[in-house]
VOLUM-638538 format. One record per residue (C-alpha): residue number from 1; chain; x, y, z. Coordinates in Angstrom, 1 decimal, decimal comma. Last residue first. Layout:
<recs>
(NUM A (X Y Z))
...
</recs>
This chain:
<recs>
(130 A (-11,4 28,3 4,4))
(129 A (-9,8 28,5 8,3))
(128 A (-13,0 26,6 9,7))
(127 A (-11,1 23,4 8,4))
(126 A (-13,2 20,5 7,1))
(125 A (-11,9 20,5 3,2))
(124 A (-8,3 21,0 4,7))
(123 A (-8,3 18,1 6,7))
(122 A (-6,4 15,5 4,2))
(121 A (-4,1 19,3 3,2))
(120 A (-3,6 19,7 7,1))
(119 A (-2,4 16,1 7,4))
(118 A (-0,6 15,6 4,3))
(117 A (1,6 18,8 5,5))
(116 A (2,0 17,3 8,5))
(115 A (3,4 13,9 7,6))
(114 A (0,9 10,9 8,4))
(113 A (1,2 9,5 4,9))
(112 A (4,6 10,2 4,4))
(111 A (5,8 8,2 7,7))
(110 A (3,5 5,2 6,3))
(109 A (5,4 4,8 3,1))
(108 A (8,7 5,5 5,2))
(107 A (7,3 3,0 7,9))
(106 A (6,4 0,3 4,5))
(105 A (9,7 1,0 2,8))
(104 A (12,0 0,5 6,1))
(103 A (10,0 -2,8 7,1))
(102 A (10,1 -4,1 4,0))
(101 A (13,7 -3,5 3,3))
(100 A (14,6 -5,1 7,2))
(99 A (12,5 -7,7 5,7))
(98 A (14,3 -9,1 2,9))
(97 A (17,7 -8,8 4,8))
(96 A (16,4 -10,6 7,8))
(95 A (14,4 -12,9 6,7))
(94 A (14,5 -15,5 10,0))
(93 A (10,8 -16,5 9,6))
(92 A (10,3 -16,1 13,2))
(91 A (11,2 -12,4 13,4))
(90 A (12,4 -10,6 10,7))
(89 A (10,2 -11,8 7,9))
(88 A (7,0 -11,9 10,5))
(87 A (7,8 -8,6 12,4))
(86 A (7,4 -7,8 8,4))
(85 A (4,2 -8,9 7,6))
(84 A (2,9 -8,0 11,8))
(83 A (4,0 -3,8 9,8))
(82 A (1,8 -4,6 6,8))
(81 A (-1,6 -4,0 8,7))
(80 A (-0,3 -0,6 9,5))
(79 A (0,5 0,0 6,2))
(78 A (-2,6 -0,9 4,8))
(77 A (-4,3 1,3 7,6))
(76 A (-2,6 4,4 6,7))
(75 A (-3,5 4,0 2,6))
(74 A (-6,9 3,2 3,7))
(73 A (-6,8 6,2 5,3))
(72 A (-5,3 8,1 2,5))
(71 A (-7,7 7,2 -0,4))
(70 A (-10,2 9,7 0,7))
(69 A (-8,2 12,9 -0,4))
(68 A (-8,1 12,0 -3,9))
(67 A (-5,2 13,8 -5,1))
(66 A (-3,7 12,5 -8,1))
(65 A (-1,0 10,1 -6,4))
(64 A (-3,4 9,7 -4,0))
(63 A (-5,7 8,1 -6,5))
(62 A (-3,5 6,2 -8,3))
(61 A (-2,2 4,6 -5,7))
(60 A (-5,5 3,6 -4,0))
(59 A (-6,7 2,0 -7,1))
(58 A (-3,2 0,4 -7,2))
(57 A (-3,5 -0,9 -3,6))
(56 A (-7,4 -2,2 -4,5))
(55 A (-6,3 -4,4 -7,5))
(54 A (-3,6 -5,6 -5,8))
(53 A (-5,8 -6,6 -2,8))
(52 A (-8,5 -8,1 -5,2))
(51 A (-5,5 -9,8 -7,2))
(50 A (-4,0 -11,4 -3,7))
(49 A (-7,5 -12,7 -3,0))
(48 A (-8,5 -14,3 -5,7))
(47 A (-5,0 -16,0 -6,4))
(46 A (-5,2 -17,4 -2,8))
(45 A (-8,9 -18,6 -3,8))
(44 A (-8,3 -20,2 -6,9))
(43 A (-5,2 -21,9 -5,2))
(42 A (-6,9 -25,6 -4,8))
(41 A (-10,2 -24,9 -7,4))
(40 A (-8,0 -25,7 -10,6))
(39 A (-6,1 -28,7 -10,0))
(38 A (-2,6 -28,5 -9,5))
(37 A (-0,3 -28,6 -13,0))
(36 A (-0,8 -24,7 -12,7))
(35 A (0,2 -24,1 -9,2))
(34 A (3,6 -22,1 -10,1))
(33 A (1,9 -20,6 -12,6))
(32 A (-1,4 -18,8 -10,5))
(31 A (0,9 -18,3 -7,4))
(30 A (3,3 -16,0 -9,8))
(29 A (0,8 -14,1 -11,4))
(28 A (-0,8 -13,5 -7,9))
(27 A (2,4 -12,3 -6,5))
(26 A (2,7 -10,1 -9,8))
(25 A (-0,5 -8,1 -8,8))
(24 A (0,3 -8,3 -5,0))
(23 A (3,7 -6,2 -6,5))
(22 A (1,9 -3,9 -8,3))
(21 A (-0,3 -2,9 -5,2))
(20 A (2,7 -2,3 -3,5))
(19 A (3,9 -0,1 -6,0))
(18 A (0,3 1,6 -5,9))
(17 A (0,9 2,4 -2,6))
(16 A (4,5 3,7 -3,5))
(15 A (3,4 6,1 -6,1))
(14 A (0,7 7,3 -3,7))
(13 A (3,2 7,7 -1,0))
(12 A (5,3 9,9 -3,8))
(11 A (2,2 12,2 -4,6))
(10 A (1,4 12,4 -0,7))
(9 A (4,3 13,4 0,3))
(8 A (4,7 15,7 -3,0))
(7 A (1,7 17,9 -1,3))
(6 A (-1,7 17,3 -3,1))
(5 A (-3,0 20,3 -4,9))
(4 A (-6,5 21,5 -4,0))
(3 A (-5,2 23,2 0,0))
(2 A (-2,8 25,1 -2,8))
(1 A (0,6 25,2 -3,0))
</recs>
């Protein structure tokens, strides 16, 4: 393997990005219809927002999946801001199942991201060893 070819950490946390990306996408889908006899301006902001973010995750996807070094910070902080998402499934919304699965997706996600070998091939354009 190269220091120019992604490891497949990175190629499968890029699949799963852009997973989560798919799944704001659909979220949004789903807020738009169920508020569709509502008037127009009451969830145009909530389905905004949740196809921006989508949007964004599947952009990021995509481009760790094919090796853009620069999309795996924001990878690492997306799933760092997920992790309060599922304290709040387990915690006071009483999910348990539903975010047990979260949780284990999002730290495995996040475990692939900070994995060594994605580490020295995210650094490798700044190493003194080139």
């Amino acid at each position: 393997m190269t220091t120019d070819t992604p490891p497949p950490q990175v190629r499968l946390a890029g699949v799963l990005v852009g997973l989560q990306g798919v799944a704001a996408l659909v979220f949004a889908v789903l807020v738009g219809i169920q508020a569709a006899g509502q008037p127009f301006g009451s969830v145009l902001g909530e389905v905004g927002y949740f196809v921006v973010i989508g949007l964004a995750l599947t952009f990021i996807g995509a481009a760790l999946a094919t090796g853009r070094r620069g999309a795996r910070t924001p990878a690492i902080v997306t799933q760092l801001l997920l992790l309060p998402v599922v304290y709040s499934l387990i915690g006071p919304s009483r999910q348990l199942v539903i975010g047990i699965l979260a949780g284990i997706y999002v730290v495995a996600t996040f475990l692939l991201l900070i994995s060594e070998r994605s580490r020295v091939w995210a650094s490798a354009p700044y190493s003194r060893e080139r």
